[in-house]
Structure formats: C-alpha cells, structure tokens
C-alpha positions in Angstrom: 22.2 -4.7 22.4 19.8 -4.6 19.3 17.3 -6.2 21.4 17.8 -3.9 23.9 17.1 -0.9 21.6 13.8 -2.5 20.1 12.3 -3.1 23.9 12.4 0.8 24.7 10.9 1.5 21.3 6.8 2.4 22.1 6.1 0.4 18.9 7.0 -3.3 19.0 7.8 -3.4 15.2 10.6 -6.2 14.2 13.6 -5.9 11.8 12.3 -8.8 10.5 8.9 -7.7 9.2 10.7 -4.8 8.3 13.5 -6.9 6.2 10.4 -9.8 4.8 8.9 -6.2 3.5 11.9 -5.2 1.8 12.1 -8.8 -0.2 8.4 -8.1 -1.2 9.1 -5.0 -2.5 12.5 -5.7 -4.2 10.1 -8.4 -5.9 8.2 -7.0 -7.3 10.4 -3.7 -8.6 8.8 -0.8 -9.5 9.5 3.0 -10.6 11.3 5.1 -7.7 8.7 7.8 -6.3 9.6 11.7 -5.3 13.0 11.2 -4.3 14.3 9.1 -7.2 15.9 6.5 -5.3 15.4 3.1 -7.2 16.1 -0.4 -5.7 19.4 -0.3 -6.6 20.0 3.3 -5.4 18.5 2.1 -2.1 20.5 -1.5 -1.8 24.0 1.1 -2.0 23.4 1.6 2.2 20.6 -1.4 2.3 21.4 -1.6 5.7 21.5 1.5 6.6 18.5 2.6 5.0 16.1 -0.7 6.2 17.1 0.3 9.6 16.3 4.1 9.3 12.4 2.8 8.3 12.5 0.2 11.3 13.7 3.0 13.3 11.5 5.5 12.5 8.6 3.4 12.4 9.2 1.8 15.7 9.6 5.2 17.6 6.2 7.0 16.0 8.4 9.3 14.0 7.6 8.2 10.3 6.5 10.2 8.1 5.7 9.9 4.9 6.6 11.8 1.5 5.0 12.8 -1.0 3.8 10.3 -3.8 4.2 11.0 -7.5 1.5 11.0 -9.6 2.1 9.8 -12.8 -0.5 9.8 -15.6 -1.5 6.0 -17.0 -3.5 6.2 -20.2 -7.2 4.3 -19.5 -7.3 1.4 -22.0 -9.8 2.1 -25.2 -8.7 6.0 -25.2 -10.7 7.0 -22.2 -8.7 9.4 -20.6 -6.0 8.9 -17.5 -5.8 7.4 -14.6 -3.4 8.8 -11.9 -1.7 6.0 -9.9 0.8 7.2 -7.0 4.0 5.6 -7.3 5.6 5.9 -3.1 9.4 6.1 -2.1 11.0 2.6 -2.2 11.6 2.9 1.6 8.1 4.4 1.8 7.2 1.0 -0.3 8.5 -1.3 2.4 6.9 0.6 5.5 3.3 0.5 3.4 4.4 -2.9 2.9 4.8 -4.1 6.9 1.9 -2.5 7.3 -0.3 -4.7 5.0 1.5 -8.0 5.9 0.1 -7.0 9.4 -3.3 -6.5 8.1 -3.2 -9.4 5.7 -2.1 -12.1 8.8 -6.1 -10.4 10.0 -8.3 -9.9 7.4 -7.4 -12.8 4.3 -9.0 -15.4 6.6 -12.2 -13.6 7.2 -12.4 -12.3 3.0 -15.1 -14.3 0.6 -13.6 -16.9 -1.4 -14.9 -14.9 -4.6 -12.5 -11.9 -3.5 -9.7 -11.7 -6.0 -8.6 -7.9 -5.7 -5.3 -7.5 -3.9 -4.8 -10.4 -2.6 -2.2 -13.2 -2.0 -1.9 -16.0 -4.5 -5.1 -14.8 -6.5 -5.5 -12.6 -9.6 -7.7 -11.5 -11.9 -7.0 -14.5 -14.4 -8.3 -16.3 -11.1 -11.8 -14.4 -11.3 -11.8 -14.7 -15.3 -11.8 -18.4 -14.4 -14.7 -18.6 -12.2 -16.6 -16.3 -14.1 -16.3 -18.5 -16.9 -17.0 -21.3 -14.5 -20.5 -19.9 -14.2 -21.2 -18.5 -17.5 -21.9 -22.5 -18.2 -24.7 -22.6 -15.1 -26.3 -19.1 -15.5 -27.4 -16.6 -18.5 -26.7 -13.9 -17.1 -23.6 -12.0 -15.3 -23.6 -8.4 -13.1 -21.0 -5.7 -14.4 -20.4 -2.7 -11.8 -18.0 -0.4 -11.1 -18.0 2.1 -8.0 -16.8 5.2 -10.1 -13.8 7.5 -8.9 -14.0 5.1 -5.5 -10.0 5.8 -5.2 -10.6 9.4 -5.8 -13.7 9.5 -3.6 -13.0 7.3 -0.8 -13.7 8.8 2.8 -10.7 8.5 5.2 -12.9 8.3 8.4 -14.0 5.3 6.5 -11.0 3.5 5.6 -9.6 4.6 9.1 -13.2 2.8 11.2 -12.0 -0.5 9.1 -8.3 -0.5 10.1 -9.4 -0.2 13.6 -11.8 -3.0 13.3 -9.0 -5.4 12.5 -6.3 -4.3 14.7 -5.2 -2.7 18.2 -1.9 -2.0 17.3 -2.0 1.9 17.2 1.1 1.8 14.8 -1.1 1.1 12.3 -3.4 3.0 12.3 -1.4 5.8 12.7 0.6 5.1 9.8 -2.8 4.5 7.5 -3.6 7.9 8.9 0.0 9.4 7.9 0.1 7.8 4.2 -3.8 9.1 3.6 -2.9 12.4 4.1 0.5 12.4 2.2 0.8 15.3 -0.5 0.2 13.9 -3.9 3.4 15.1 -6.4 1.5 16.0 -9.9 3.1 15.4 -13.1 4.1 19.0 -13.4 5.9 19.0 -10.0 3.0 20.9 -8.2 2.4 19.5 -4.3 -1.5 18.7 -4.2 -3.0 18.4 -0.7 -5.7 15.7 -0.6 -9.0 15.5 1.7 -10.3 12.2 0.6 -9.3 9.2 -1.9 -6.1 7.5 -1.3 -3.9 7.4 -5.0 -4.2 4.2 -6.3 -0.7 2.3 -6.5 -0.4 2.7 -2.4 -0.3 -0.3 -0.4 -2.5 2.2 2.2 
C-alpha cells in the first residue's frame, strides 16, 4: 500500500532519501531553529514526523519556515555574522535536496574545491596550500564580500536548473530562498536576495 501511495504522488521522492537525510542531519546535531524542536524533540514521533516531510515534499506542498538568525561574533572582534539555523525537519528536506544535487555536481567540481563538500575540509586546503608554498613565492587571498548577503536568486536558481530536471528541486531552492529570516529580536525579515548562511539551500 505504501508503494501505492508514493506512485500517485507528482514528485517521485523516496522514504529512503528522506530517512538517509535524517541520519545526516541527526549526525551532525545542531541548535533547533524557529520552532524549537531539537533532535530529540523530533525523534518523540520520528516516524511520524519523517513521513509528514516525505509527504509534504512529495505532493508539492512543502513549505518552508522561517530560519533564525542568530548572531556569531567574526573572529579578531570584527563584528557579526548572521548564520540561519532551519527547523530540524526543515534540515532533512534541505538535506534530500543536496544529496540530489551532490550525486550531479561533486563529479564535475575542481579537485582544488574544498568548500562544502564531502570528505574534504578546510584542513584539506591548508594542506595543499602548504603543498605549494614550497614550489611558489607567492599565494592569492580573496574574498567575495557579503556574497551570502548579496547573492542573486535568479542566479543560484539558472545553476540548479543546469544540474537537474527534477522540478522538485528547484522548487524547493526557490521556496527555502525566499523563507522569512527570524532576527535575534523575534522580528520576521523578508529577504530579496542572499540566502543566510547555515542553509543547506
């Protein structure tokens, strides 16, 4: 009968990817966004709630809420930095999404990527940076300023489409990019460009 139900859904989504998400997330923890549901809160009904977001997401109705802001201190006393923190079940629907994306795009990424992605850090990059200090005397420092806070959605949106056809996703990019950001002092801020960093969108 469960197959049943997920053949009549318009999005082929499985309660697998959607369970594999939840392990990813439970993995790696994490503060509990707007509503204030932490892992444990949400492993009370984890049945119940994984298949409410494999349900949702699988019929079109998702919808994302808001993300809380919460202020991070910039290291050396240079201000803040706000980073969104999701829902956990918002977490594991950001996170199916990606393993999508990721099954796409890791084969196609230089081998000197390191940012966000699997099995690779920035210890990694330290590493071949030092690799190379030994071969050349100089190095290139750059940072695209505010890119998180600047970021064009039609942008982001034109590269989901150009790896992937499943509309699904690129609905759902579309949904979590225009999510309300929750400010520190509870305010609802509506957002035209930049994506929060912390998202998995």
């Amino acid at each position: 009968m469960s197959e049943l139900k997920s053949q009549i859904k318009p999005f082929e989504i499985s309660k697998l990817e959607v369970w594999e998400a939840y392990l990813k997330v439970k993995a790696n923890q994490g503060a509990p966004g707007v509503d204030g549901c932490t892992i444990e809160d949400f492993e009370k009904d984890l049945k119940g709630n994984l298949y409410k977001v494999w349900n949702r997401m699988s019929s079109g109705s998702y919808f994302p809420p808001p993300v809380r802001g919460v202020e991070i201190p910039k290291p050396h006393g240079g201000g803040v930095r706000l980073l969104g923190v999701p829902t956990v079940a918002d977490r594991i629907a950001q996170t199916v999404v990606a393993a999508h994306l990721e099954k796409r795009v890791e084969p196609i990424f230089h081998p000197d990527s390191y940012g966000y992605r699997p099995g690779r850090s920035a210890l990694d990059a330290v590493a071949a940076c030092r690799q190379r200090c030994w071969k050349k005397k100089w190095a290139i420092d750059l940072d695209v300023a505010k890119f998180f806070d600047s970021v064009r959605w039609n942008l982001v949106i034109k590269a989901v489409e150009a790896h992937t056809d499943a509309a699904w996703v690129v609905l759902y990019v579309k949904r979590w990019l225009a999510a309300p950001l929750q400010l520190p002092d509870g305010t609802l801020q509506e957002r035209f460009r930049g994506t929060p960093q912390g998202n998995a969108a």
